[in-house]
Phi, psi and omega in degrees: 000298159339275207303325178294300164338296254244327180276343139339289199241036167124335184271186193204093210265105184326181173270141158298140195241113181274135188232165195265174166279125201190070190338321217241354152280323176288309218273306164335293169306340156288303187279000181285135204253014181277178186076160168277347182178151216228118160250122166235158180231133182087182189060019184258013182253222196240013180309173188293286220297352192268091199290316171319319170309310219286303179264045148258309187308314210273323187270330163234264186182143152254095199300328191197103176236127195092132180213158180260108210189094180236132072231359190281342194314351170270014177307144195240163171201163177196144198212005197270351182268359170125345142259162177261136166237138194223136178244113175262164177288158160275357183277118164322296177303306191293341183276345170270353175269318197300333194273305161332312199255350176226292226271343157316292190334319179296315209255324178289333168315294173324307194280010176065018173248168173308149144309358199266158193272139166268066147281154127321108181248106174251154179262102176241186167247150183255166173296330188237170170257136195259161141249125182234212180216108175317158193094322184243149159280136168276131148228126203267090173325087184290173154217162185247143167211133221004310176189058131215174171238161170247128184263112180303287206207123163285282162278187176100062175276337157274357177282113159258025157329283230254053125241348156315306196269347185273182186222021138180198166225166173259134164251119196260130173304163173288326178271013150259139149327322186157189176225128189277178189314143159081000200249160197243116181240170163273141150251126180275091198260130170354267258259137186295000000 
């Protein structure tokens, strides 16, 4: 998913290297200096085995860990070693939204494009009502249906059942509750 993203908006993506939770493999895989910019997915929360924070921190700075972001809140980020490195969830949905909304923005920068996601935005009213909490952004997975949307799933970041079936997403802002029945949200749509 990443590489395809990641070619999607301009890079030219290494081959991916599946690492074991391995202390002394992550820290290698850190320090290896190829590329313009480092995504890694799992291991980024704060658990015994998620070892990327502490050493990104330990090898560099850790500009930011955790952001109020849901399905995405363990996300990381760093730029102090001469690159940018983004620590994404290992939950499929939370690493495309964490990738959408911070290291896309990065890898379309590299690549000499706007920062902004290249979606398609139709403006609907929804069918249901989302609920969120203020202070975190939510992102809702929709589905469309003639001339409204239906909000699949709020939590559930491994299913990635419900971004298959979806045909984009709602971003509920930080300073909302949520959007009631009927109210006209952006739909961010998948497919370009």
């Amino acid at each position: 998913m990443l590489a395809a993203l990641v070619r999607r908006d301009g890079g030219l993506p290494a081959q991916p290297v599946l690492l074991p939770d391995q202390r002394d493999l992550l820290r290698a895989a850190l320090m290896d200096e190829t590329g313009d910019l480092l995504l890694i997915s799992g291991g980024t929360s704060v658990g015994k085995e998620d070892h990327a924070p502490g050493l990104l921190a330990e090898l560099g700075e850790l500009s930011i860990h955790g952001v109020a972001l849901r399905p995405a809140s363990p996300t990381a980020s760093d730029s102090s070693a001469g690159r940018a490195v983004f620590l994404l969830p290992g939950n499929p949905v939370s690493c495309l939204c964490a990738y959408d909304l911070f290291a896309g923005r990065a890898v379309r920068r590299l690549g000499g494009r706007p920062p902004n996601m290249p979606y398609r935005i139709r403006r609907l009213p929804l069918a249901a009502k989302i609920v969120s909490a203020v202070g975190r952004v939510d992102y809702v997975r929709v589905r469309l249906n003639a001339d409204w949307v239906e909000p699949l799933a709020v939590s559930g970041a491994a299913l990635l059942s419900t971004t298959t079936v979806a045909d984009g997403f709602v971003l509920v802002p930080r300073d909302r509750e949520g959007y009631a029945p009927g109210e006209e949200v952006d739909v961010y749509l998948y497919d370009l």
